[in-house]
TIDOZA-133025 format. One line per 10 residues: their letters; for each residue x negated, y, z negated of N, C-alpha, C. Coordinates in steps of 0.1 Angstrom, whole numbers, plus 2048, in hexadecimal, padded with zeros to 3 digits. Layout:
N
a	X Y Z X Y Z X Y Z | ...
***
This chain:
293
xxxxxxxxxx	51D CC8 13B 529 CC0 140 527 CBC 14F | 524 CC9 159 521 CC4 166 515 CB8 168 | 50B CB6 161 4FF CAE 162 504 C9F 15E | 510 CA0 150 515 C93 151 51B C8F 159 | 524 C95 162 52D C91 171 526 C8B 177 | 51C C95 17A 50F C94 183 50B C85 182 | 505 C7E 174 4FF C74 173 504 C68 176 | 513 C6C 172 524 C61 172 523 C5F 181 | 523 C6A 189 527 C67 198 51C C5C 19D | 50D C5E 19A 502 C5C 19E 501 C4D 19C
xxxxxxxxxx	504 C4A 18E 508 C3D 18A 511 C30 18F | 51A C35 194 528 C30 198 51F C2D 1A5 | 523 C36 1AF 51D C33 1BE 50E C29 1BE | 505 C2D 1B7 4FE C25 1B3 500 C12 1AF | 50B C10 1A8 512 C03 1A2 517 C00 1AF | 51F C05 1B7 524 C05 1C7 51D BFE 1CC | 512 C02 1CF 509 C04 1DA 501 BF6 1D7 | 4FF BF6 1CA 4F8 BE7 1C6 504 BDB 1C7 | 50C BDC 1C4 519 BD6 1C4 51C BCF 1D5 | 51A BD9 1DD 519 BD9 1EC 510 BCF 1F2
xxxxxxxxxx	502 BD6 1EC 4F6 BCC 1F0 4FB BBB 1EB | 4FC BBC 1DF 4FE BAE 1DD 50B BA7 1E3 | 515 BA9 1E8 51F BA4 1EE 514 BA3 200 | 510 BAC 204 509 BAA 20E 502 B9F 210 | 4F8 B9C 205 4F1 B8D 204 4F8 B83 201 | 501 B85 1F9 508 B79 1F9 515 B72 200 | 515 B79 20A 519 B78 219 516 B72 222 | 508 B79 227 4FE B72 22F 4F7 B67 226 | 4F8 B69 219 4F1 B5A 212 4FC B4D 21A | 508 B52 218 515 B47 21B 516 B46 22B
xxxxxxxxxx	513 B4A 234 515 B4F 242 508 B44 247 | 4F9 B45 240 4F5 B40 243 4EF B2F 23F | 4F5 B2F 232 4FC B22 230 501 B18 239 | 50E B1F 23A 514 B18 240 50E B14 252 | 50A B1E 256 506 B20 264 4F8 B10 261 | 4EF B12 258 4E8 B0C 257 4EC AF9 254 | 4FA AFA 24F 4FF AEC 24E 502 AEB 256 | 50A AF0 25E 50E AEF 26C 509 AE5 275 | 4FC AED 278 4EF AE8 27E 4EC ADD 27B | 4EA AD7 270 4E8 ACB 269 4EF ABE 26B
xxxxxxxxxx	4FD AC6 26B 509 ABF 270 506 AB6 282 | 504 AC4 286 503 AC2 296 4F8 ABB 29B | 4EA ABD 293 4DE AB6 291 4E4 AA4 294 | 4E8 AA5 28A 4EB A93 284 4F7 A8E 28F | 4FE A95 298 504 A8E 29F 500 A92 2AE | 4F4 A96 2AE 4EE A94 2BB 4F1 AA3 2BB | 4FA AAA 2B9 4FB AB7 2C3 4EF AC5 2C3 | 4ED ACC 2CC 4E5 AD7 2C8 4E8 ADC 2C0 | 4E3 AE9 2BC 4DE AF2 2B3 4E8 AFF 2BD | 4E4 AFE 2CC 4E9 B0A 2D1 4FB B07 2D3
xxxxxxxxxx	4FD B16 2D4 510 B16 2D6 50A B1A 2DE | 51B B0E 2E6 519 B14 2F6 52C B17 2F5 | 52B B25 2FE 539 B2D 2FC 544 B23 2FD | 550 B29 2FC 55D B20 300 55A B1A 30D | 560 B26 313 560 B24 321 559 B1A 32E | 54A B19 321 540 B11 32B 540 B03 322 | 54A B00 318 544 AEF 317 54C AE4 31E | 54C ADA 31A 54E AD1 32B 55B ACE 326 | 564 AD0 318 572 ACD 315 57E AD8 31B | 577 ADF 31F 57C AF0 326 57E AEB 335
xxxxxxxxxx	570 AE3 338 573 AE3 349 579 AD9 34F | 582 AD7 35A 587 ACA 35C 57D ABB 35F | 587 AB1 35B 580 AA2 35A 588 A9D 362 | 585 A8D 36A 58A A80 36C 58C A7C 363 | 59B A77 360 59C A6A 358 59C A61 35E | 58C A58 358 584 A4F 35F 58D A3C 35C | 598 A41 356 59E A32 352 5A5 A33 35E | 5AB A39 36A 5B3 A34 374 5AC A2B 37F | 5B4 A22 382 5B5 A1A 38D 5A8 A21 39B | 5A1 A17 3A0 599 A20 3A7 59A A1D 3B7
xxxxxxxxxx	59D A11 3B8 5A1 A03 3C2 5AF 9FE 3C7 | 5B7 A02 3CE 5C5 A00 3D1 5C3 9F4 3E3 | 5CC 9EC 3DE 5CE 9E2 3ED 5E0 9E0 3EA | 5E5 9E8 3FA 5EF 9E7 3FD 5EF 9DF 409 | 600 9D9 40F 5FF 9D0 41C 607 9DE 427 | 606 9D9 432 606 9E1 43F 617 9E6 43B | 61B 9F3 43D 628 9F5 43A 62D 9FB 42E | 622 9F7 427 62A 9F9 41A 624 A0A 416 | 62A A12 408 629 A1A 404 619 A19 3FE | 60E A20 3FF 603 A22 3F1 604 A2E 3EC
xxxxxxxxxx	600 A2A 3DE 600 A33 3D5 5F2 A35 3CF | 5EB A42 3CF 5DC A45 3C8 5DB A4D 3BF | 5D9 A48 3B1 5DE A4F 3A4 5D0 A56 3A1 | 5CF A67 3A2 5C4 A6B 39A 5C9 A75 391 | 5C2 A72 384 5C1 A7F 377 5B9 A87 373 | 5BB A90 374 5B2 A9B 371 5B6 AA1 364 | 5B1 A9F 358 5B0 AAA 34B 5AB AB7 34D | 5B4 ABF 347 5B0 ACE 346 5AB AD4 354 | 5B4 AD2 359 5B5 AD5 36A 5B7 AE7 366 | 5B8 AED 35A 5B9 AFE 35E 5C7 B03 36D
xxxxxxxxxx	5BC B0D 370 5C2 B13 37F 5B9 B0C 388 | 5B4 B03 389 5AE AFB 395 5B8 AF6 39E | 5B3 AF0 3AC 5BB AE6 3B2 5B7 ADD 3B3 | 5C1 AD0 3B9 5BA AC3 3BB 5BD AC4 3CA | 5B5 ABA 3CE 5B7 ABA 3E0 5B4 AAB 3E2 | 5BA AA6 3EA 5B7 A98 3EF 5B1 A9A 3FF | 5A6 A94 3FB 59D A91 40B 59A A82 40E | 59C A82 41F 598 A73 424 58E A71 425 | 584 A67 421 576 A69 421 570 A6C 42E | 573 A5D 433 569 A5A 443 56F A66 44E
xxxxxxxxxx	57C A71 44B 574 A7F 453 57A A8C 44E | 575 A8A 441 576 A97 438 580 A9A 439 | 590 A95 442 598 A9E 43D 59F AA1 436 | 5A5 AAE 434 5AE AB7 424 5BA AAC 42B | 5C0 AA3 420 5CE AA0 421 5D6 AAA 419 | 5D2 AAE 40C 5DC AB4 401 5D3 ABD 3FA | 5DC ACC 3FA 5D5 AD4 3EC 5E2 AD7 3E4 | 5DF AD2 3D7 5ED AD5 3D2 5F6 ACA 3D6 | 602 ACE 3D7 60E AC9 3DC 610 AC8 3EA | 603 AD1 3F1 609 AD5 400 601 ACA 406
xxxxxxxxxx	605 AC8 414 603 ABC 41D 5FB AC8 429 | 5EF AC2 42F 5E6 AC9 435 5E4 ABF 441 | 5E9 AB4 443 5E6 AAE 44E 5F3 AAB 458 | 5F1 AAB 465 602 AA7 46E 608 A97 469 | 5FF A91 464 605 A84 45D 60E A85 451 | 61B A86 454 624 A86 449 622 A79 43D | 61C A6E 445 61C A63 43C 619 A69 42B | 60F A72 42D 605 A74 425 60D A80 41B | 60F A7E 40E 614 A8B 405 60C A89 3F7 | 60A A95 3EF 607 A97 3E7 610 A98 3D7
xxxxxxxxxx	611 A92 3CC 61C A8E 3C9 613 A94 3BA | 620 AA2 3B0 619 AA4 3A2 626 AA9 39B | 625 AA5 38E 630 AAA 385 62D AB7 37D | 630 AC0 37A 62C ACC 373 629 AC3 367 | 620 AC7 361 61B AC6 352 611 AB8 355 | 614 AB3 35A 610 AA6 35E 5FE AA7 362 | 5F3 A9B 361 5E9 AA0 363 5E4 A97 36E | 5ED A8E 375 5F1 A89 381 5F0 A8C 38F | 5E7 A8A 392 5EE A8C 3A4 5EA A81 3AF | 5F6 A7C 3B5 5F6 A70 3BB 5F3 A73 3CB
xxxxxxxxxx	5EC A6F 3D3 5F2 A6E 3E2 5FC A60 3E7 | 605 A64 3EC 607 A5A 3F1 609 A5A 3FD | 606 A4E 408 608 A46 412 614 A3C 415 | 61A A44 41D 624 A39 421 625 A33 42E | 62D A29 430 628 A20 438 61E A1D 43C | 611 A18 434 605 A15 435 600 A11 443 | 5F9 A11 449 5F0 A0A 452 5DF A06 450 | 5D7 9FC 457 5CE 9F8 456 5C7 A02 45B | 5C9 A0D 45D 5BF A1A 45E 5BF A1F 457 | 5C7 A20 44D 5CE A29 442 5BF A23 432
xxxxxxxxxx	5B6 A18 436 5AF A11 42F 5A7 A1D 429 | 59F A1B 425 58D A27 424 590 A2A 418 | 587 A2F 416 583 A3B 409 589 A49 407 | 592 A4F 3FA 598 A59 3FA 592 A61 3EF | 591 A6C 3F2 589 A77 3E6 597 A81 3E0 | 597 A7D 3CF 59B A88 3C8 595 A93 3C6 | 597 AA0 3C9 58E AA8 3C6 590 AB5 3BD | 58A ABB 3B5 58B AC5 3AE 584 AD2 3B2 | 58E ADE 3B5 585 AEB 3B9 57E AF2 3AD | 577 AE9 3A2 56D AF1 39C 561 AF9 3A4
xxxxxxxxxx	55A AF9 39F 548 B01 3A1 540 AFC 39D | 535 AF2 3A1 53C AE9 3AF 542 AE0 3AB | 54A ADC 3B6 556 AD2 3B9 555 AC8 3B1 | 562 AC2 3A8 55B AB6 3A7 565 AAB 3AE | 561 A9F 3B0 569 A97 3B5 56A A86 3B0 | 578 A80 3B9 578 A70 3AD 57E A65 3BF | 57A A5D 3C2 579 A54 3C6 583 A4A 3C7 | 58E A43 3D1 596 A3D 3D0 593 A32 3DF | 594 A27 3DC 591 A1E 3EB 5A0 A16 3ED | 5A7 A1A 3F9 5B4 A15 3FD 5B1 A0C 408
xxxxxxxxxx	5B4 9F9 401 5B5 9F3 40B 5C4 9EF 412 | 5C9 9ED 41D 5D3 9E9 428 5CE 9DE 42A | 5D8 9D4 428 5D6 9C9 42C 5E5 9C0 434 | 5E1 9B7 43D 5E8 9B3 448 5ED 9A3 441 | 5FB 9A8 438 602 999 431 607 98D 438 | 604 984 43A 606 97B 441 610 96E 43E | 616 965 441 61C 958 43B 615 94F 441 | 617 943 43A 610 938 440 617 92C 43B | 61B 926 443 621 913 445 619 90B 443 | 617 907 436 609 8F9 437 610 8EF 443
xxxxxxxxxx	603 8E8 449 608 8DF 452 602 8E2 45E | 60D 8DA 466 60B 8DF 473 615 8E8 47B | 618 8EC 489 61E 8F5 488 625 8F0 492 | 62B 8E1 493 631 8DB 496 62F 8CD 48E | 63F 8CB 488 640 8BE 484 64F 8B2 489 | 64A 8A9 489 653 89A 48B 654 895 483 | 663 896 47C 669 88F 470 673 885 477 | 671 879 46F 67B 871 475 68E 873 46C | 692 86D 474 69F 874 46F 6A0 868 45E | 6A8 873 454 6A9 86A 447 6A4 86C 43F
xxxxxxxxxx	696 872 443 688 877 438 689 885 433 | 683 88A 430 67F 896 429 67B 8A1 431 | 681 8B5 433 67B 8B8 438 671 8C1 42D | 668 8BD 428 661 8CA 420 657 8D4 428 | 65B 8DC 423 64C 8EB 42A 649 8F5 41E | 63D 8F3 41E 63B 8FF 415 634 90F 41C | 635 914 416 62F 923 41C 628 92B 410 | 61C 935 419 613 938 40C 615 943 412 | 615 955 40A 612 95F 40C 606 965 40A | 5FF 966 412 5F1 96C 417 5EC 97D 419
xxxxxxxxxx	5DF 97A 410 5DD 98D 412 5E8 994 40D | 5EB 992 404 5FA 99C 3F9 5F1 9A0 3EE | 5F3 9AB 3EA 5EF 9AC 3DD 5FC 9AA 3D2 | 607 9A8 3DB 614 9A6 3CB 61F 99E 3D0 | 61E 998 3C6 629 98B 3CC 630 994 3D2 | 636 988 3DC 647 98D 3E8 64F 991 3DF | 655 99D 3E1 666 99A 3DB 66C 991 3DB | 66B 98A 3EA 675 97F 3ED 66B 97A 3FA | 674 96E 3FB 66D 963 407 679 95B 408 | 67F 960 417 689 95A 421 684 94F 42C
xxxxxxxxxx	68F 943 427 688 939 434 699 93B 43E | 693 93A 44C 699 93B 45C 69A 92E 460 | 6A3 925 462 6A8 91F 46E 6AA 922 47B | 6A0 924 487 6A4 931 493 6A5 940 48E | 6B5 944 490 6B1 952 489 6BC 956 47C | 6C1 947 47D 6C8 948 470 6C3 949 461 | 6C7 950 456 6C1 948 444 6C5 939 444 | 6BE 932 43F 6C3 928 43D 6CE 927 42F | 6D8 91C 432 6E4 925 428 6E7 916 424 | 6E1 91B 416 6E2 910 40B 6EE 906 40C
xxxxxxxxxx	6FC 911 40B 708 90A 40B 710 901 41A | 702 903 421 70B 8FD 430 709 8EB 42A | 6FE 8EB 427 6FE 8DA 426 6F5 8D6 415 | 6FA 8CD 40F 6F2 8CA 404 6E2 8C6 409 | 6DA 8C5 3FC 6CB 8C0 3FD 6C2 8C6 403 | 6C8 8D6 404 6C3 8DF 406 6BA 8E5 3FC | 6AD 8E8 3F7 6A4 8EE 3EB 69A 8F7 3EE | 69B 8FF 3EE 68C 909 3EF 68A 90D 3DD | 67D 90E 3DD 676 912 3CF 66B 91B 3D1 | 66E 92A 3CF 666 932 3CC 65D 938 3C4
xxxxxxxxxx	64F 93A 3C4 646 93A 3B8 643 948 3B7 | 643 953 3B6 640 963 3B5 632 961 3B5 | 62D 95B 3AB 622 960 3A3 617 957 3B0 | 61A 94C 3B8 60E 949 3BC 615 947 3CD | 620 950 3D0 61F 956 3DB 622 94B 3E6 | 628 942 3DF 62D 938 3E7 641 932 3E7 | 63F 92E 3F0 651 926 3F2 651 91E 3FC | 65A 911 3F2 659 903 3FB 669 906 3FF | 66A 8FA 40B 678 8FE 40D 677 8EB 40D | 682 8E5 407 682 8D6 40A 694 8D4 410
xxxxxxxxxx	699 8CA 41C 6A2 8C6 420 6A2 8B9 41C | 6A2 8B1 41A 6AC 89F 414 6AF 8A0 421 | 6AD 891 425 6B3 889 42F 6B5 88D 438 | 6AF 894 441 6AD 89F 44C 6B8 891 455 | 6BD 89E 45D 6C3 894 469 6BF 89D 477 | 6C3 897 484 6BB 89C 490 6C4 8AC 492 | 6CF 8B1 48B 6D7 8BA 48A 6CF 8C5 485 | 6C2 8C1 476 6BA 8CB 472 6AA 8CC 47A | 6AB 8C9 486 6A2 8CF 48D 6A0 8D9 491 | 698 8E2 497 695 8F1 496 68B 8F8 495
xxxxxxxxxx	688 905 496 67B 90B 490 681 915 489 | 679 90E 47B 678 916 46A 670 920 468 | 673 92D 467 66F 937 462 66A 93C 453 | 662 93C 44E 65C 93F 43F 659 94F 441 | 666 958 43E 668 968 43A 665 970 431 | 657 975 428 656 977 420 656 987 421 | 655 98F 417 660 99C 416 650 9A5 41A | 649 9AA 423 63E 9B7 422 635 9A9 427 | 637 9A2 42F 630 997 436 632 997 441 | 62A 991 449 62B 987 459 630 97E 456
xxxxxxxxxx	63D 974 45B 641 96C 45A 636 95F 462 | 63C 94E 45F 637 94A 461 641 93C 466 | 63D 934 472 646 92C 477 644 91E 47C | 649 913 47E 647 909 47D 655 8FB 482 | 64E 8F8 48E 65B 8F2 498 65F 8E1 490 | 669 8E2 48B 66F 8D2 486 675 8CA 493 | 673 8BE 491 676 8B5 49F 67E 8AE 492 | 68E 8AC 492 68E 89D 48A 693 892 491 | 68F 888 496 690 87D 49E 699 86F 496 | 69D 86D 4A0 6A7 862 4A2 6A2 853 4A1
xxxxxxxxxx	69F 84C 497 696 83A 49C 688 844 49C | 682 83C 4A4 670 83F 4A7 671 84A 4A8 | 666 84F 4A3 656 859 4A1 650 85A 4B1 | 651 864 4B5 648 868 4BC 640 85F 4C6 | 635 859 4B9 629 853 4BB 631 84B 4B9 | 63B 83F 4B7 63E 835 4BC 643 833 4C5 | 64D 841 4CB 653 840 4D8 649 83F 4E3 | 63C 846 4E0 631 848 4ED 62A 839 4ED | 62B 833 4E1 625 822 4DE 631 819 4E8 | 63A 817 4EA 648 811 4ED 645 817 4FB
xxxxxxxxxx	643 822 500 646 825 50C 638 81D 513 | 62C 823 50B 61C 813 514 621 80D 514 | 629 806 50C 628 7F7 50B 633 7F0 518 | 63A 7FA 51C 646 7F5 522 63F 7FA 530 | 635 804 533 635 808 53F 62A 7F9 544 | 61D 7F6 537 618 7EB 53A 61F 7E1 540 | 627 7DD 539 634 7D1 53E 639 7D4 54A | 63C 7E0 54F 63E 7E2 55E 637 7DF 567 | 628 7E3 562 61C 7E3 56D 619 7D3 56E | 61D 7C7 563 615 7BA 562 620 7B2 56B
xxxxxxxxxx	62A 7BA 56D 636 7B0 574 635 7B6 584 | 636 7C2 584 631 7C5 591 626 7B8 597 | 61B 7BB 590 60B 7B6 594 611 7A4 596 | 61B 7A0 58D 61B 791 592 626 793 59C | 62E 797 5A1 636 797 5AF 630 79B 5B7 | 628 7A3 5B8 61F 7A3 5C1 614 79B 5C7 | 60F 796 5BB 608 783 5BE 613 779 5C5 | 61D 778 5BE 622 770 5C0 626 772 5D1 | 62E 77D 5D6 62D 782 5E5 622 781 5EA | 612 77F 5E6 60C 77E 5EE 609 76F 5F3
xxx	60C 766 5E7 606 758 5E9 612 752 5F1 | 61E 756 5ED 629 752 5F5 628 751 607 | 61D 75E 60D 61F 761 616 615 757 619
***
């Protein structure tokens, strides 16, 4: 009886133990299967063979997103804004540096320089961080570095131009209209990167005001940064110097004469002609007094 137990136990654990083995191979048969398609997989789309940990592949460590703006031109005065993104920023910081003399403007949120112009601008969640510049100036130009405190650093490149907006009067910068005719002026805004808001024309230091007298027209173009101003039938009342006021510009100016009868150059034609006539009557009374004597 004991020797049958005996054989029963011996058998069982035995069936176990084979039972064991073969789940063990067909395990690692599947383990390495799969590991081996894997590979195949990663083969055919270029990737290695070796795992490289979480931690160390490049979707883990922060990026530039390389689609933002890289190039900003603002005019003298105005506000700039410098948009950089950083993906998967982690616990890093961003810092904004001036190039041409290394200095820290911003880490984080905090401002590192006595120039208040200068702040660093970020939304929680957001993968955003702006500098911005206010009231710009033509020193304010150069090259700006986004920067990341990885190991080692990495950084993204931003070029801020300042530029000095100007108006301009085609023409001359004195004109002679005769009285009756037309006064037109047009004006062009210069060195802007965005159309005016607005473009105000000046009589002296008044607006000029549509409802004082009819035939009054100005036409403003946004998009190509121009405005004509036209008067009908100018009389010697609309003479003056005209101002062309565009909004984040230098204005620009231009003296109206409107004259009464003759032009200028006819009055200066009329005036030879009459001084001639003085000089030719002179010269014969004076003959004539001579021969007399």
């Amino acid at each position: 009886m004991n020797c049958r137990i005996i054989l029963l136990w011996l058998f069982t654990n035995r069936l176990k133990g084979i039972s064991e083995c073969f789940s063990t191979i067909i395990r690692e048969n599947y383990d390495g299967s799969r590991i081996e398609a894997e590979n195949k997989l990663n083969r055919a789309e270029g990737v290695s063979d070796h795992i490289v940990p979480y931690w160390d592949q490049p979707f883990s460590q922060p990026y530039f997103d390389n689609t933002t703006k890289r190039e900003y031109t603002t005019t003298v005065g105005q506000t700039a804004h410098l948009h950089c993104r950083v993906r998967n920023l982690g616990d890093r910081a961003v810092s904004w540096i001036r190039k041409r003399d290394l200095h820290i403007l911003t880490v984080g949120i905090q401002t590192y320089t006595n120039d208040q112009r200068f702040m660093s601008l970020h939304t929680d969640g957001s993968d955003e961080w702006t500098l911005k510049i206010t009231s710009s100036q033509t020193r304010d130009s150069g090259v700006y570095e986004c920067q990341v405190s990885t190991e080692p650093k990495i950084s993204q490149a931003f070029k801020l131009n300042v530029v000095v907006s100007k108006a301009k009067i085609i023409g001359n910068p004195e004109l002679h209209i005769k009285s009756g005719s037309d006064i037109n002026l047009t004006c062009v805004v210069l060195q802007t990167p965005d159309p005016p808001s607005f473009i105000y024309w000046y009589r002296g230091g008044d607006v000029i005001n549509y409802s004082q007298r009819g035939g009054i027209n100005v036409v403003t173009e946004k998009q190509t940064k121009t405005s004509r101003l036209l008067i009908s039938r100018a009389t010697p009342e609309d003479s003056g110097n005209y101002t062309c006021s565009p909004s984040s510009s230098d204005a620009a100016s231009v003296l109206v004469h409107v004259l009464q009868g003759e032009t200028p150059a006819a009055m200066q034609h009329s005036a030879t002609v009459r001084i001639g006539t003085i000089d030719f009557t002179l010269l014969i009374l004076f003959l004539c007094f001579v021969f007399v004597r």
